[in-house]
C-alpha positions as CSV (number, residue, x, y, z in Angstrom):
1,X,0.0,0.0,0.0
2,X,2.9,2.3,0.9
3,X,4.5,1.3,-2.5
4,X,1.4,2.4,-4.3
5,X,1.0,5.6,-2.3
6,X,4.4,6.5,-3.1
7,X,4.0,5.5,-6.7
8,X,0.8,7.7,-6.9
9,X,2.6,10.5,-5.0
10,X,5.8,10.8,-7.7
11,X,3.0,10.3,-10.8
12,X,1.6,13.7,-9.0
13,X,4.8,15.4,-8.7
14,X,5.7,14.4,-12.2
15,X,2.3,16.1,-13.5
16,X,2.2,19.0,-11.8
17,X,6.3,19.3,-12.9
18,X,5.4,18.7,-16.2
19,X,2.6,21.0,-16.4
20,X,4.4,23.7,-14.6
21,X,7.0,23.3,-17.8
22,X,5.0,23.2,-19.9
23,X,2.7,26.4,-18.9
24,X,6.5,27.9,-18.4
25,X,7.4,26.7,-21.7
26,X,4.0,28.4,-23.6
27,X,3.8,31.3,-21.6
28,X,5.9,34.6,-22.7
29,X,9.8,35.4,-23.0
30,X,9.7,38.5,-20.9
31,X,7.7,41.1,-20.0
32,X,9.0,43.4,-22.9
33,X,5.2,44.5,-24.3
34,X,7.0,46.3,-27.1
35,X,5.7,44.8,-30.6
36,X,8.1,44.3,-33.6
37,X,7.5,43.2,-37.2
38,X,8.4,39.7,-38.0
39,X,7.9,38.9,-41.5
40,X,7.0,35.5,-42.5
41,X,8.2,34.1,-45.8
42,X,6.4,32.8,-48.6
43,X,6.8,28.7,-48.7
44,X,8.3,28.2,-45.4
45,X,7.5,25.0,-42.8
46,X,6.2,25.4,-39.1
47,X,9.7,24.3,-38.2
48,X,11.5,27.1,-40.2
49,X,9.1,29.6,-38.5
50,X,9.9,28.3,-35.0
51,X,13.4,28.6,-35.5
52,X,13.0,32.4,-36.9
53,X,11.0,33.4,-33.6
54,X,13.0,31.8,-31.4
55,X,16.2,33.4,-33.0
56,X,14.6,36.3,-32.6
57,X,13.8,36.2,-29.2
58,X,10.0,36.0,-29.2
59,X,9.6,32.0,-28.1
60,X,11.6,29.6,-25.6
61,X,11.1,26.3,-27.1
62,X,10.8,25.5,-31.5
63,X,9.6,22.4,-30.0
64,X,6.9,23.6,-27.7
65,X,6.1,26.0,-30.5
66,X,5.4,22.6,-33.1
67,X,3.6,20.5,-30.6
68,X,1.7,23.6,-29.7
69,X,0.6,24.1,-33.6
70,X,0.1,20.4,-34.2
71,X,-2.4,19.9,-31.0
72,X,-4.2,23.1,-32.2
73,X,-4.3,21.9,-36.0
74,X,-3.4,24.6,-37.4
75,X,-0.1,23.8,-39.0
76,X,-2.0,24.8,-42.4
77,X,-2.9,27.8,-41.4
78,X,0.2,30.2,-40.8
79,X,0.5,32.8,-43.0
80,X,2.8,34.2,-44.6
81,X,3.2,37.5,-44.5
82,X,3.9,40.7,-41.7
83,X,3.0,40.5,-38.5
84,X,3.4,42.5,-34.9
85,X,4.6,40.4,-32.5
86,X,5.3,41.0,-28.8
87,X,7.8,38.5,-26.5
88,X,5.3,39.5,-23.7
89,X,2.8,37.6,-25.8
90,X,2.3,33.6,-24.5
91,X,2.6,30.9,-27.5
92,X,-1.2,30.6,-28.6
93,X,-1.4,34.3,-29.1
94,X,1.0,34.3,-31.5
95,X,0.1,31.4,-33.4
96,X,-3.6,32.7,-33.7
97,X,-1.9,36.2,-34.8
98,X,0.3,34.0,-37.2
99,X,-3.2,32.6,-38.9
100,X,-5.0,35.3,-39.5
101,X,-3.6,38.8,-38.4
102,X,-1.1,39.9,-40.5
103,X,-0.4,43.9,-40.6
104,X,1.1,42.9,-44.4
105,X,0.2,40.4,-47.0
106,X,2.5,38.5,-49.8
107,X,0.3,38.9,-53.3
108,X,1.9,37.1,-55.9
109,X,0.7,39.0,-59.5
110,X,1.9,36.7,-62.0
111,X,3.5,37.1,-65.6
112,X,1.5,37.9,-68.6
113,X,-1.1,38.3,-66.5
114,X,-4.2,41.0,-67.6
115,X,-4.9,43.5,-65.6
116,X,-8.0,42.3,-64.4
117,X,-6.4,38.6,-63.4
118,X,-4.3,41.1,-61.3
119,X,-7.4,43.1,-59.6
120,X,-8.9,39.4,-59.1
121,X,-5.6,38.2,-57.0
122,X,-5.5,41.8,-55.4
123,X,-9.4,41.2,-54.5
124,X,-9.0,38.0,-53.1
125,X,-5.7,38.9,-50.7
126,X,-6.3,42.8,-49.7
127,X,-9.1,45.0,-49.1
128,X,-9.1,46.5,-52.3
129,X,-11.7,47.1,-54.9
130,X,-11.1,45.6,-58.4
131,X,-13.3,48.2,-60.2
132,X,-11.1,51.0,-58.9
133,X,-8.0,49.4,-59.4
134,X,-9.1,48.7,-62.8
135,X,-9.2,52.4,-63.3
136,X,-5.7,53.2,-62.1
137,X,-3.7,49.8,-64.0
138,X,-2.3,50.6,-67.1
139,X,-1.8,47.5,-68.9
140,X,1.8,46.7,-69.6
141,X,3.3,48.7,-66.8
142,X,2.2,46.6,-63.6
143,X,5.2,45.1,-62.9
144,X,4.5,40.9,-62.2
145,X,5.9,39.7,-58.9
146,X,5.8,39.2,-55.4
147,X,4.8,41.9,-53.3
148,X,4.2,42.6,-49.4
149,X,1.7,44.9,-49.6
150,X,0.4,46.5,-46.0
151,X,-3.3,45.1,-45.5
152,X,-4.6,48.7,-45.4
153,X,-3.4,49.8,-48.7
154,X,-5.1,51.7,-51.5
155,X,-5.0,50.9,-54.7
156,X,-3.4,53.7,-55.5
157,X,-1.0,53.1,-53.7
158,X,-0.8,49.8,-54.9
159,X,-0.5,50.6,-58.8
160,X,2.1,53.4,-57.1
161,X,4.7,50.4,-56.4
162,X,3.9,48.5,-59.2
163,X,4.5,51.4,-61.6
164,X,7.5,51.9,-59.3
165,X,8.6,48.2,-59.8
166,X,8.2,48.5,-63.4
167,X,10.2,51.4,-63.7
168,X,12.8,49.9,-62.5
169,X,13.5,46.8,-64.2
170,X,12.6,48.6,-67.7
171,X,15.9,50.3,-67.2
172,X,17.3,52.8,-69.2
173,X,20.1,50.5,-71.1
174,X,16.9,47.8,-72.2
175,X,15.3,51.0,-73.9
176,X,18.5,52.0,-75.6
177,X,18.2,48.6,-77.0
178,X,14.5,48.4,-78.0
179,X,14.9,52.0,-79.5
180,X,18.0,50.2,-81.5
181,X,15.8,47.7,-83.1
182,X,13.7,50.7,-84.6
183,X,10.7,50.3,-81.6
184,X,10.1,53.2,-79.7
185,X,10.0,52.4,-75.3
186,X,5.6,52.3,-75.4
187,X,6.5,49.5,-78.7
188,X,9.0,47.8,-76.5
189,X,6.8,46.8,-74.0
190,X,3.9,46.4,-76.4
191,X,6.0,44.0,-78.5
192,X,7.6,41.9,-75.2
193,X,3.8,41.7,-73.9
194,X,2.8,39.4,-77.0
195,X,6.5,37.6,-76.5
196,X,5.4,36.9,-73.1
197,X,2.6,35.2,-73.7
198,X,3.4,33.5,-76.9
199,X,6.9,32.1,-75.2
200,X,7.3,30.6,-72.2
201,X,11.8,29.7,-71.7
202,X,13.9,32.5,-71.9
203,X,15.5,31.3,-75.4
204,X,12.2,30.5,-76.5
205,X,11.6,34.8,-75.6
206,X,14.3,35.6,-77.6
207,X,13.8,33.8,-80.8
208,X,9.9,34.6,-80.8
209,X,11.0,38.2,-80.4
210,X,13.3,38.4,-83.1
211,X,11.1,36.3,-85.7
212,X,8.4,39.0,-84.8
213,X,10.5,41.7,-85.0
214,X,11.5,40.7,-88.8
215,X,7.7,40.2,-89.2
216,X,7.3,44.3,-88.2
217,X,10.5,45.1,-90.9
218,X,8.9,43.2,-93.7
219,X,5.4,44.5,-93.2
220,X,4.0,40.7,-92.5
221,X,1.1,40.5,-90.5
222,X,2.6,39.6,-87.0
223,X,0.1,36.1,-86.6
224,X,-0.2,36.5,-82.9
225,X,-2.4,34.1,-81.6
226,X,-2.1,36.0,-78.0
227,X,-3.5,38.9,-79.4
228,X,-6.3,37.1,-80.5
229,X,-7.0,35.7,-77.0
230,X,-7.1,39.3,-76.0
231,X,-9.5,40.7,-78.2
232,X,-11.7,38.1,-77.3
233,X,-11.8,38.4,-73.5
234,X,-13.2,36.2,-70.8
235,X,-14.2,33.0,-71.6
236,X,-16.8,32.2,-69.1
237,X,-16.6,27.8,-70.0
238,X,-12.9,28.4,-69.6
239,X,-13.2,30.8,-66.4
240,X,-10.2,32.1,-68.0
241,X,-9.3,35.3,-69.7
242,X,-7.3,33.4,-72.4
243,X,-9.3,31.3,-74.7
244,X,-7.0,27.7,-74.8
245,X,-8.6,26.7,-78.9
246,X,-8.8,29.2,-80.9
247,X,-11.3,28.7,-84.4
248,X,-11.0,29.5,-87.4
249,X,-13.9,32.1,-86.8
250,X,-12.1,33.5,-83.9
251,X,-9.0,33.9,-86.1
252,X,-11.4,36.4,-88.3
253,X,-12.4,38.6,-84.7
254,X,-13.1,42.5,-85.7
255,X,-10.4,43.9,-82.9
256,X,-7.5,46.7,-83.4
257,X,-5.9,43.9,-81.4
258,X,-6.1,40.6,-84.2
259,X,-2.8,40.9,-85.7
260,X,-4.7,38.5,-88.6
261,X,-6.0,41.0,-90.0
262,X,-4.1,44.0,-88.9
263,X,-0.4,44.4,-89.3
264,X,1.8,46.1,-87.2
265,X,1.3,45.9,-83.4
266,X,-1.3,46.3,-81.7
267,X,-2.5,49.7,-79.9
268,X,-1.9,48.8,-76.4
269,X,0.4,45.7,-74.2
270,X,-1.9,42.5,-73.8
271,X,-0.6,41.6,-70.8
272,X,1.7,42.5,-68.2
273,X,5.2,41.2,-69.3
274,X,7.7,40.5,-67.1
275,X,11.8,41.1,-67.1
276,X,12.3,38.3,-68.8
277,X,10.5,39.3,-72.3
278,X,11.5,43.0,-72.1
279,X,14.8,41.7,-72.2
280,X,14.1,39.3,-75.0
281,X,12.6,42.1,-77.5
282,X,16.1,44.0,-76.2
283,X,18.0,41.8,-77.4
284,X,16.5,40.1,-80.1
285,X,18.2,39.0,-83.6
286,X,15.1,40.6,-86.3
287,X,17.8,39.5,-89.2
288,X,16.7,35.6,-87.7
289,X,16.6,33.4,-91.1
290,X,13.5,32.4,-89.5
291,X,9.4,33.4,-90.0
292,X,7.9,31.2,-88.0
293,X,7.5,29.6,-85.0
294,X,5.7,26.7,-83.2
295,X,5.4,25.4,-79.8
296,X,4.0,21.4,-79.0
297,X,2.4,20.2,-76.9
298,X,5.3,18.7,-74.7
299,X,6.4,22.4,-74.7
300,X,9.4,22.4,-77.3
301,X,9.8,25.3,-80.0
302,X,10.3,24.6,-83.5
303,X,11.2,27.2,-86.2
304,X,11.0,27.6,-90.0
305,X,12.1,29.7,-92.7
306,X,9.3,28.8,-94.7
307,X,5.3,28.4,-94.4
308,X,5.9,24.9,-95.9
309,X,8.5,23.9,-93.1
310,X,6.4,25.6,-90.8
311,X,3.2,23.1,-91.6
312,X,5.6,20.4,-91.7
313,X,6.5,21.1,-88.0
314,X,3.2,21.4,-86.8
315,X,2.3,17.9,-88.3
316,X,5.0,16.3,-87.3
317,X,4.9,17.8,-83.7
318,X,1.6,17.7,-82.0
């Protein structure tokens, strides 16, 4: 009976020591109450976020930290992103500020994307208004990437950084380039929006741009099937703004923007091109033996000199 008792007794001891660790272990670093910003990376694991805040001071134990996140299930839903964070706070206040209260937001705005994909990502992420963002975007010059954006930002403010962004990259030696090849900067980005979409590899950029470049200095119709999708808009089936099969009727679309029928480029950028294709039209070959080009299905380009080689490559390539 004695053995038991005393059995019973350390089992008591042992929980209360436990839970006096483990209350020790959740609760805060110090009484500091002074917030800082902690920003969270895109991509990155519970473990590589324990390791940041206890580097930086705001937790005692990575460990505690997991366990604590895996008994809560809610190892799926940490942000990423800026956040305020206190060491006076205990472990579950920061995990429920880590899943849902971030003072800024990564919004990742895609390449070749339209405007209005952007306003739809914007939408979905910040507290912003698509039709007024809309308004402000100039197509062509909202710089695709990954941004933090603070959660109570206007869209002003965000088209300001994007502009900014774009700016930037479409630096002053790319438009002594472009201007080279006989564009002037506004046909630069024009020309590297349809490259963007009608290339995917960087090579791939640079070959498209200079066969369309030689297209523009022999007065051939350009042929753009991207300029096509365009014109034609959302395609509610699809839920996409870039129709995947084009027709033949499509192909006859009365747009400015259906490079079928109208040589020359179009009157604005289709898309929002990123560094990648501005550089491509900058440093494009348009004395390229070739005319055309084709891309298959398994994503590698082909190119010709002639329309015959050109029909031979897409039947031999599907």
């Amino acid at each position: 009976m004695k053995k038991l008792l005393a059995l019973v007794i350390i089992f008591l001891l042992l929980l209360f020591t436990a839970r006096g660790w483990w209350s020790n272990q959740t609760g805060s670093v110090s009484d500091d109450k002074v917030t800082r910003t902690v920003v969270i990376a895109k991509g990155v694991s519970v473990e590589d976020i324990a390791d940041q805040l206890k580097n930086e001071g705001l937790i005692k134990s990575p460990l505690v930290f997991k366990l604590l996140v895996k008994q809560k299930n809610m190892g799926d839903k940490l942000q990423a992103g800026s956040f305020k964070l206190s060491p006076y706070m205990s472990l579950e206040e920061m995990i429920n500020i880590l899943s849902g209260g971030a003072v800024e937001v990564w919004v990742t705005l895609i390449e070749g994307w339209r405007v209005e994909e952007m306003a739809e990502a914007l939408s979905e992420k910040l507290k912003v208004k698509s039709e007024k963002f809309l308004t402000l975007a100039k197509e062509g010059y909202m710089f695709p990437d990954t941004y933090l954006f603070p959660n109570e930002i206007t869209e002003e403010q965000i088209v300001r950084m994007m502009r900014d962004q774009f700016d930037k990259k479409y630096s002053d030696n790319l438009k002594a380039k472009i201007i080279s090849k006989g564009l002037s900067e506004k046909e630069g980005v024009i020309l590297a929006s349809i490259v963007e979409r009608e290339a995917r590899s960087d090579k791939a950029r640079t070959e498209v741009a200079g066969i369309l470049l030689r297209r523009l200095n022999i007065d051939m119709g350009l042929n753009a099937d991207a300029t096509i999708q365009y014109a034609l808009g959302y395609q509610p089936d699809e839920k996409s703004w870039w129709k995947r099969h084009l027709t033949r009727d499509d192909l006859k679309v009365d747009s400015a923007y259906n490079t079928y029928i109208h040589k020359g480029l179009p009157p604005t950028p289709i898309c929002n091109p990123s560094l990648s294709a501005l550089e491509a039209v900058a440093n494009a070959d348009p004395k390229t033996p070739y005319l055309y080009y084709y891309h298959d299905s398994k994503g590698n380009s082909h190119y010709a000199k002639t329309l015959e080689e050109h029909n031979e490559n897409v039947a031999n390539n599907p």
